[in-house]
Steps between C-alpha positions, in 0.01 A plus 500: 500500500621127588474412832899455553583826411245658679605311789881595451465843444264521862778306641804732397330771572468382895872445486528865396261628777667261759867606420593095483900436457399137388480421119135412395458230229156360363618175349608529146322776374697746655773483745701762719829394573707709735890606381670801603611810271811399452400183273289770286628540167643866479406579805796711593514688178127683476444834539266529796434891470340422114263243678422681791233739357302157439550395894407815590184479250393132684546662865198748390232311716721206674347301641586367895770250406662750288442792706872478693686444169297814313521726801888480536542520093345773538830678590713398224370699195855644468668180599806374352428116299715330758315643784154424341650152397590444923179637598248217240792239665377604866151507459427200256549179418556353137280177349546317171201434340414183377240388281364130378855393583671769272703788609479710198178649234430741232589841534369740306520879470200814443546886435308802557339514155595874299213568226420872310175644479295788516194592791261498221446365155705655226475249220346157395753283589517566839351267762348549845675427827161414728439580840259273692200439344210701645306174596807282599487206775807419547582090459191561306590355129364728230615551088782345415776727360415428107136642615637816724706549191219496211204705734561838424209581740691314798437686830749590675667810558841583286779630645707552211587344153801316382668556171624134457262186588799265510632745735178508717462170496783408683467775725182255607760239502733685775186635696647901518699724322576835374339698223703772314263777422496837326371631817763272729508190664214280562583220783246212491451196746290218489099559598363179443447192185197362366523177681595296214844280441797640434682293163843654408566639204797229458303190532271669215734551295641104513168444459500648168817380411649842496784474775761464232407804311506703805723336720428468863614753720206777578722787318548295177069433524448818543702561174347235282102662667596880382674379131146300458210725665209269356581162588595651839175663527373137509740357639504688834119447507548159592601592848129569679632679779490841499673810735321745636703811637539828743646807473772469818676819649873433678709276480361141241496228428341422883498102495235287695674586807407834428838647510695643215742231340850562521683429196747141577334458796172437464340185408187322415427180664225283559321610851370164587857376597657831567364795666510897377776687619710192606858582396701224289826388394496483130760298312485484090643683176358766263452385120824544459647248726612767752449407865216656689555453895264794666312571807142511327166506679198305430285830398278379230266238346447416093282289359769230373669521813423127644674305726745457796810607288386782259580823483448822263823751552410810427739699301371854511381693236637633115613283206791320677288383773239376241809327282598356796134373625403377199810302462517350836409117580731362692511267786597604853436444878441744776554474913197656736659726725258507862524653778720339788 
């Protein structure tokens, strides 16, 4: 981890346990800048009793600084928005993010993955969705995904097989999803990976110089992968990392902050600059240009999520959400909301 952001994320963190009012910047990097709700863009217009199941999901274990706020939200699960709304004005204080001098980065959206299957094997084409392997370490790096793929002696325990590779490989992709079974639903979130780099399936393909033929939104790959099952046998070999999964009970996908995500207002952020279960401001659009100005909370980590301003929305689950996700790069900003 570089020393900076190690440094920052020690540092907000004491300005959450010491309740500070006073904006906390760390030079360029990343900068807190306090404004008050009424310069937040759509502010007025949310619906506070869609975002408070994720509030109420971050005051699970609060810690001291956010023990006040959690304890009196605790009495507004039937709430009107405008009297949720007053209460987050009361109790905490909006700041703009900042980072390297800019006020806005990528913004990107992820779905609970939906894949069908069966608990055992029915026929050759199926492949295995893996449990931990029986030996694992984890950070430990072990066979790459083109070698987990090809050992049909691999050891590891399966917990069920997936009709579709293209459709199990970007359930590795998302981390968790649903699997559609003769014998019902099989939720699965993330175990563990096999400690090697993550490449996405996008950069391959420009590597290739396929990105025209299958255009570059995650639902149009996933297109061009099915219509051409051998070179995208290949072709998704060429990203070594590899997802290993459990069988969850309850409510899923539970993100790093080991809470369930709430669909449009949960996020993914990088936790070196922002803590779990700190909520946000979020101000961007959808693919479609639409304006997306939500109460999310920082609930989740990804791979690709790097930096001071990045974010993964998380759209929920079913093939709108994964149109949407796959679809979504857009620039936005966001506003740390802390506690007064």
């Amino acid at each position: 981890m570089h020393k900076f952001a190690l440094s920052f994320s020690i540092a907000i963190a004491s300005l959450l346990a010491a309740c500070s009012s006073h904006p906390l910047s760390q030079g360029r990097a990343f900068k807190l800048s306090e404004t008050s709700f009424s310069d937040l863009p759509g502010w007025e217009d949310e619906d506070f009793t869609e975002a408070l199941p994720a509030l109420q999901r971050a005051c699970t274990k609060p810690t001291d600084s956010w023990r006040s706020f959690c304890d009196g939200l605790s009495s507004y699960r039937y709430a009107s928005a405008p009297k949720i709304r007053r209460y987050i004005e009361r109790h905490l204080t909006p700041y703009q993010v900042t980072a390297y001098g800019e006020e806005t980065g990528k913004i990107t959206g992820y779905y609970e993955a939906e894949l069908t299957g069966t608990r055992n094997k029915v026929h050759a084409n199926q492949v295995p969705v893996y449990g931990l392997p029986y030996d694992y370490v984890r950070d430990k790096k072990i066979e790459t995904r083109e070698e987990i793929e090809s050992d049909a002696d691999f050891e590891a325990p399966v917990i069920a097989w997936a009709d579709d590779p293209v459709d199990l490989f970007i359930l590795h992709i998302q981390g968790s999803g649903r699997m559609e079974t003769p014998d019902g639903e099989i939720r699965l979130g993330y175990a563990g990976n096999n400690g090697r780099t993550f490449k996405g399936i996008g950069s391959i393909l420009a590597e290739e110089g396929l990105l025209s033929e299958t255009g570059r939104s995650m639902p149009e790959i996933r297109r061009w992968l099915k219509s051409h099952p051998d070179q995208a046998r290949d072709l998704m070999a060429q990203n070594p990392r590899y997802i290993f999964f459990r069988e969850v009970q309850g409510e899923t996908p539970v993100g790093t902050a080991g809470v369930p995500l709430t669909p449009h207002h949960s996020v993914a952020v990088d936790k070196n600059y922002i803590p779990m279960q700190t909520p946000m401001w979020l101000v961007t659009q959808d693919p479609d240009g639409l304006p997306i100005r939500h109460l999310v909370v920082a609930q989740d980590t990804g791979n690709a999520i790097k930096g001071g301003i990045r974010a993964d929305y998380f759209w929920g689950h079913g093939e709108e959400a994964f149109t949407q996700a796959g679809r979504m790069n857009q620039q936005g900003s966001y506003y740390l909301l802390l506690p007064d």
